[in-house]
N, C-alpha and C positions, 0 to 999 in steps of 0.2 A: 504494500500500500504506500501511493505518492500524497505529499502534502506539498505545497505550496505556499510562498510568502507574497503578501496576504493570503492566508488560504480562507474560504469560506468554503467550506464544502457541504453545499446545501443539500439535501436527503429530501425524498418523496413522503417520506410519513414522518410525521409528527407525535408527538405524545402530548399531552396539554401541560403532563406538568405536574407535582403536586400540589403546587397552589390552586391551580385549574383554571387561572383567572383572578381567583377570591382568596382571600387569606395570606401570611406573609411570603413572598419571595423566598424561597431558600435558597442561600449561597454557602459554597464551604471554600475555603481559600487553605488550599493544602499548606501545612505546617503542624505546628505543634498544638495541643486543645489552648491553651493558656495565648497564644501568641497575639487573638485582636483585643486583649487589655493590657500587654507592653504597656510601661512608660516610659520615660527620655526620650533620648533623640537617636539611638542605636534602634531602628524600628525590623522587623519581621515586614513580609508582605502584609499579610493581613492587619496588624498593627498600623501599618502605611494606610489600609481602607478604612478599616473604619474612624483614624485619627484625620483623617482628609474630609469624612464624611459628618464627625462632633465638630471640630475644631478648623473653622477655616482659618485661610490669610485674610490677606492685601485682596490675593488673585487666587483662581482654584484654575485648575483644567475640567475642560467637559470632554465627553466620552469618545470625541478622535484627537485627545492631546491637546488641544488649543486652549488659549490663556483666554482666560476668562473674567467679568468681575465679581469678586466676592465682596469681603468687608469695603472693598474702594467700589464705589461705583463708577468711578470715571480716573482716569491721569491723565498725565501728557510728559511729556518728555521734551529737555531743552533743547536747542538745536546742535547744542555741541555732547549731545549725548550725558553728560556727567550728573543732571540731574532729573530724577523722577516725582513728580508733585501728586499724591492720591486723595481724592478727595472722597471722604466714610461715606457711606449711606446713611441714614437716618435710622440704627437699631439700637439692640440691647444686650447686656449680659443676662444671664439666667436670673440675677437677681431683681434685673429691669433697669438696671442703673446704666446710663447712656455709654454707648463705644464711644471714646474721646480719642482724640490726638492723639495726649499725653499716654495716654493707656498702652496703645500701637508704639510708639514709641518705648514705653519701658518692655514691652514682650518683645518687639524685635531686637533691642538691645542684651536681653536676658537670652534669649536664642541663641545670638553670636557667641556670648559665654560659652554656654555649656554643649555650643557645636565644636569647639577647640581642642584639634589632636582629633579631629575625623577629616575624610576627605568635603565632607558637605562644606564644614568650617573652614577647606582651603579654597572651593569654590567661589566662596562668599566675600576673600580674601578683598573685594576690590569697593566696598563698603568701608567710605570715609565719615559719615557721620548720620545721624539719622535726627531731624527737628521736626515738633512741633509746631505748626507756624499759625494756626488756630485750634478752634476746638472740634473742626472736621478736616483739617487739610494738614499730613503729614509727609516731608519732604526725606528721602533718601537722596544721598550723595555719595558718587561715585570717583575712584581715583584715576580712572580712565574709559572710555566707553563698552558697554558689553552689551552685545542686543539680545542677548538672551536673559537677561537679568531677570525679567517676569516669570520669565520658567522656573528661575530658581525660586524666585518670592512664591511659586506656587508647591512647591513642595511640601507636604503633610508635617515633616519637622517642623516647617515658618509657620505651623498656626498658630492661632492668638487665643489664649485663654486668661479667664482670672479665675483665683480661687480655685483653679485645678478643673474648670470647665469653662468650654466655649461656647462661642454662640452659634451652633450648629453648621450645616442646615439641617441637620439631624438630631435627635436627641436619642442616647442609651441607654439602655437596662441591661442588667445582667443578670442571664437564667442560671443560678447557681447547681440549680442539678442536672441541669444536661451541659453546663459548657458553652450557652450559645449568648452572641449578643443581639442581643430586639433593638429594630434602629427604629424610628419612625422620625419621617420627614415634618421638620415646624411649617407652620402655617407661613404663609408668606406675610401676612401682618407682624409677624414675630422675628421675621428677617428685614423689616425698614422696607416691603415691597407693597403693591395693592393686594387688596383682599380678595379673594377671591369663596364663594360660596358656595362650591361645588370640590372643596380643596380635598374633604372629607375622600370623598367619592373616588377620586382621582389617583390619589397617593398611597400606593401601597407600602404597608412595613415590610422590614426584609427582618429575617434570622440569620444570623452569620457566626457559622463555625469555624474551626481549623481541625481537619484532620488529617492521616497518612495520606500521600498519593493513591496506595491500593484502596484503602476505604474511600477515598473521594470517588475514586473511578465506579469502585462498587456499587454506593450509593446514587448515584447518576445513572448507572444503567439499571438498577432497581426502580427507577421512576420516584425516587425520596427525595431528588434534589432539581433545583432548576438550572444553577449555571456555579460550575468550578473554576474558580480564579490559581494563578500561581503552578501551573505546570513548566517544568522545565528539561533540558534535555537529560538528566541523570533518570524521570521518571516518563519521558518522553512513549518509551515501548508501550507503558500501560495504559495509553489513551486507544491503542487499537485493538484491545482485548473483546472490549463493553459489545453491545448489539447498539449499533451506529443509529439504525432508524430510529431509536431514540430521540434525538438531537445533530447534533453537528460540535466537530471539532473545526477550532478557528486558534492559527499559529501568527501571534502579531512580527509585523517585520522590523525588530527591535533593534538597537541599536547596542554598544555598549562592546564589553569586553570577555571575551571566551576564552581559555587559558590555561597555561599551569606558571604560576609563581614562584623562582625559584627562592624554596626559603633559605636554605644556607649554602654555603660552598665546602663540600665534602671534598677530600683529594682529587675524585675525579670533575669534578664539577668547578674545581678553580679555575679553570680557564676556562675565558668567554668564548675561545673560539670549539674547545668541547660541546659550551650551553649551546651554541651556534648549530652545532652537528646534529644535537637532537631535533632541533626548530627543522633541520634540513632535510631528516631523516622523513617527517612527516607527511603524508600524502593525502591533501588536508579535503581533497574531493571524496578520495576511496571510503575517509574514515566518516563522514557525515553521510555517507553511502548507505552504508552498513547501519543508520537508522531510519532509512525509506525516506528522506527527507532531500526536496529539491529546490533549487529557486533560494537559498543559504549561502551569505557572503562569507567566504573564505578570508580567511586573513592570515599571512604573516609579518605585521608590522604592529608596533602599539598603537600607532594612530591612524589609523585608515587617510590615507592620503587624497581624497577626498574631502577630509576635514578641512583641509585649508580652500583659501582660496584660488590657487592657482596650485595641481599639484607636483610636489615638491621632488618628488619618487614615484617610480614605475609602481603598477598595481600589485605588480611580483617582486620582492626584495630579490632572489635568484635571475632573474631578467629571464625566465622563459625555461631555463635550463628543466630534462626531465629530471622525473625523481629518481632514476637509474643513476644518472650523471651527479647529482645531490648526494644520493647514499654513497654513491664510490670515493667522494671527496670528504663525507662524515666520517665513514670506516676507517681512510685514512689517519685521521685525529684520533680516534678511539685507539687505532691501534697502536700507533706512536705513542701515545701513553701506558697500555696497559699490557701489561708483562705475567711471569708463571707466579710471582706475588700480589699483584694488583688485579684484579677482577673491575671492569664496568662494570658499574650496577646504579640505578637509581631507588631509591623507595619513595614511592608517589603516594600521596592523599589523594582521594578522588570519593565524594558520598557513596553511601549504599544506596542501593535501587538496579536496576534492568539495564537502564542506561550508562551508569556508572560502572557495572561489569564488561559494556563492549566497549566503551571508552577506555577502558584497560586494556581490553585486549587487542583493538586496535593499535596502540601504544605498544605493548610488548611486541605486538609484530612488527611495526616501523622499528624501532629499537634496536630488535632482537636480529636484523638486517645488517645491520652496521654495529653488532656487538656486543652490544649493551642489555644486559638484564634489565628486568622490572620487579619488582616486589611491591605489594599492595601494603600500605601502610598502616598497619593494626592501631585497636582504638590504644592511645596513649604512647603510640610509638610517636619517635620527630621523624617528620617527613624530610625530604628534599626538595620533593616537587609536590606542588598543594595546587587541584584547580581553583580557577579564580573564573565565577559567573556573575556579572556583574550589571544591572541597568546603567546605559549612558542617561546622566540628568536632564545634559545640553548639547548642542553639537560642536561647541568648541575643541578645538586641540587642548585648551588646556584640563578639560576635565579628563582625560584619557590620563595625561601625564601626572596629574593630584593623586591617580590610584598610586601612584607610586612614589610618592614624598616620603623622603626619611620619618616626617615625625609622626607618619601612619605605621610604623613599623612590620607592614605584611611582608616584607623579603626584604631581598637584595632592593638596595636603592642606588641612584647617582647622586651626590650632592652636588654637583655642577651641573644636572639639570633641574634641580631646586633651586640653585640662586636665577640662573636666566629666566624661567616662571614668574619669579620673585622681582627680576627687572621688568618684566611687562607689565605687569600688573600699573604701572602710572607711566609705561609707555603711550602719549597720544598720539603718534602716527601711527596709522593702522598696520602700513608696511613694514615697517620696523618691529613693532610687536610681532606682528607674524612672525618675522626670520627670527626671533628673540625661543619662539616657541618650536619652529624647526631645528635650531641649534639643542634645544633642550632635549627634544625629539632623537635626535642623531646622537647627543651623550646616551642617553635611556639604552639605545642599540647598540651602543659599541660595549656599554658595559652588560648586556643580554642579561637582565634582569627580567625576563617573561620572554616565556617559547608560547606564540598567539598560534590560537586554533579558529576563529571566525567571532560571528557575532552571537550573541547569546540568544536561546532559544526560549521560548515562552509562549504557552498553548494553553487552551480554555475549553470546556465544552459546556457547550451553550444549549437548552433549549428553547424551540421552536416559538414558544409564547415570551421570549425573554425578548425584551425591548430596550432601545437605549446601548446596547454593546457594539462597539465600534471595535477592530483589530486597528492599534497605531503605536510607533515607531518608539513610545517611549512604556510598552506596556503596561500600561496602568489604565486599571476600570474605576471608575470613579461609581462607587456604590447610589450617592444621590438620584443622578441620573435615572438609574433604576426603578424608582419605587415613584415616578411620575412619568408615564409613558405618554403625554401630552406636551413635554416640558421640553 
């Protein structure tokens, strides 16, 4: 079986559902039971929905990725970029007491804090100051221009709560004996909007679980559930188990980073041009093959080149070479190293699941061509090489390169491409920041700190009566959306 990006792959029968129509939505977002009442800002996926869906911004996204207005009803943006001016809506906190300026101001300030020492906190990096300039009109300033800024401001961490609760568009409960959260959408009177009298009628609640991928999948084709959030390629396999005419599987075409990270330098692994061999050794069509899955950008660079504006580097780091000619020049390095004392070997992290098995063994066989053993990394053992599956937040180069900042400590880092990053950041020629971020790009490779595998994989199954889901590039289903199929 083929899937396709965007795939929709719409089916002749239908099931209604167990909602049928009436009753709440059921969603389960594969993970752990406990995971959509997370708190901080280290979020799970479903932690991500449902905190997207209590607690807005500034800006939310609706359901094909697009910025949207939340707590702001309107900005604008100055002409030299550096400053964004939002002006509130007319709402409330839960306790009724008016969204102010001042209020947005101290939670996007309290946000930056405690985003610091994550990738999101280096994203944000270009956040010079944040004023109040009335009692509805609050101004961000930037240290240089970033057009994706509203993307960022709409990310589930940047919402705005007091007292440990937002102002929806959602309100929560938690069913303490099955694990599940009850969302139910506020009235639009309640969000600063017109009222509307038919609101009742309109807006369904949803129930939002987390369970295993095999129970998600289960539940879904038992006809228990309406639409599964959060598949990825490790549980990939067991979305084609279920009876299909159920519903429909839909593979958003996401963006972001697919991988193995190297976390430390073992003897064999000290030198870049080794890490290099394995990246070479890869055959990065065959192995995405081997999960029935077509229309899947390949990658071997950390920044898909692409990302810039003019690109920098061929689409192939090898320039076209086959992977015959690839292995025979990795083997050579492998062998040049290893002797009747020394053994290649990596021990790799990679999850448990279906997918994370032929991802291994895809892996031992490119590998295993040019020399190199594999060993699956037991729970508590330290890896070498750990996958990294990751959503891109924005499309800049520099979010690709933030996965990789020393002071995120996930592997091998460059510090000389953290300080260039760190000169862009109040670079104002556009051209110049750019090569500021292709030099950083170019340190990241020469020190082969990440053997890339393509882009990250993430698939949903959807039924027929589910409304409002959209497949897009930065996979995220915005639960709201959902529970008003008018809206």
């Amino acid at each position: 079986m083929r899937f396709w990006f965007p795939l929709i792959a719409a089916l002749a029968v239908w099931s209604c559902g167990p909602s049928g129509g009436s009753g709440p939505l059921e969603v389960v977002v594969i993970g752990a039971p406990d995971d959509p009442f997370e708190p901080g800002v280290r979020l799970s996926p479903a932690a991500q929905a449902t905190r997207a869906a209590t607690t807005e911004g500034l800006v939310a996204l609706d359901p094909a990725g697009q910025v949207v207005p939340a707590i702001a009803e309107r900005w604008i943006v100055t002409e030299d970029g550096l400053s964004y001016i939002f002006r509130l809506r007319d709402s409330t906190w839960p306790d009724d007491e008016e969204i102010a300026a001042s209020d947005v101001r101290q939670q996007l300030r309290a946000a930056l804090r405690a985003l610091r020492g994550t990738s999101l906190g280096l994203d944000l990096g270009k956040v010079r100051d944040i004023r109040a300039m009335t009692g509805r009109v609050i101004e961000v300033r930037l240290s240089s221009p970033m057009p994706d800024f509203l993307r960022l401001l709409a990310q589930p961490e940047l919402g705005l709560m007091r007292n440990g609760s937002g102002a929806g568009p959602m309100a929560m409960s938690r069913d303490e004996a099955i694990g599940v959260a009850r969302l139910t959408a506020l009235p639009p009177e309640g969000r600063g909007l017109p009222a509307r009298e038919d609101w009742e009628a309109v807006a369904q609640p949803l129930a939002v679980r987390s369970l295993s991928a095999r129970a998600a999948v289960a539940a879904f084709s038992q006809g228990d559930v309406d639409l599964v959030l959060g598949g990825t390629l490790i549980d990939f396999p067991l979305a084609e188990v279920g009876p299909l005419s159920r519903g429909t599987i839909q593979v958003d075409p996401a963006l972001g980073l697919l991988g193995l990270t190297v976390r430390r330098e073992t003897p064999f692994l000290a030198d870049p041009a080794r890490r290099e061999a394995l990246s070479m050794a890869i055959d990065r069509t065959a192995l995405i093959r081997s999960f029935g899955l077509a229309g899947w950008r390949e990658s071997s660079w950390v920044v898909p080149p692409e990302s810039f504006s003019i690109q920098p580097y061929p689409q192939d780091r090898w320039n076209g070479a086959s992977i015959d000619d690839r292995r025979r020049i990795a083997a050579a390095r492998v062998q040049e190293w290893a002797g009747p004392e020394r053994e290649a070997s990596v021990r790799v992290a990679v999850p448990a699941g279906p997918g994370g098995d032929i991802l291994l063994r895809e892996l031992a066989s490119a590998w295993g061509a040019i020399g190199v053993a594999v060993r699956r990394a037991g729970k508590g053992e330290a890896a070498d090489l750990e996958l990294r599956d990751t959503l891109a937040r924005y499309t800049s180069p520099r979010w690709y390169l933030n996965q990789f900042h020393c002071s995120i400590r996930a592997g091998l880092c460059a510090p000389e491409a953290d300080a260039l990053v760190r000169e862009s950041l109040s670079q104002s020629d556009p051209a110049l920041r750019e090569q500021l971020l292709i030099d950083a790009h170019a340190a990241l490779v020469e020190r082969e700190v990440f053997i890339p595998i393509g882009a990250p994989v993430r698939w949903s199954m959807v039924r027929g009566t589910v409304r409002n889901f959209l497949p897009n590039v930065w996979a995220m289903h915005p639960l709201f959306p959902l529970s008003d199929p008018t809206r």
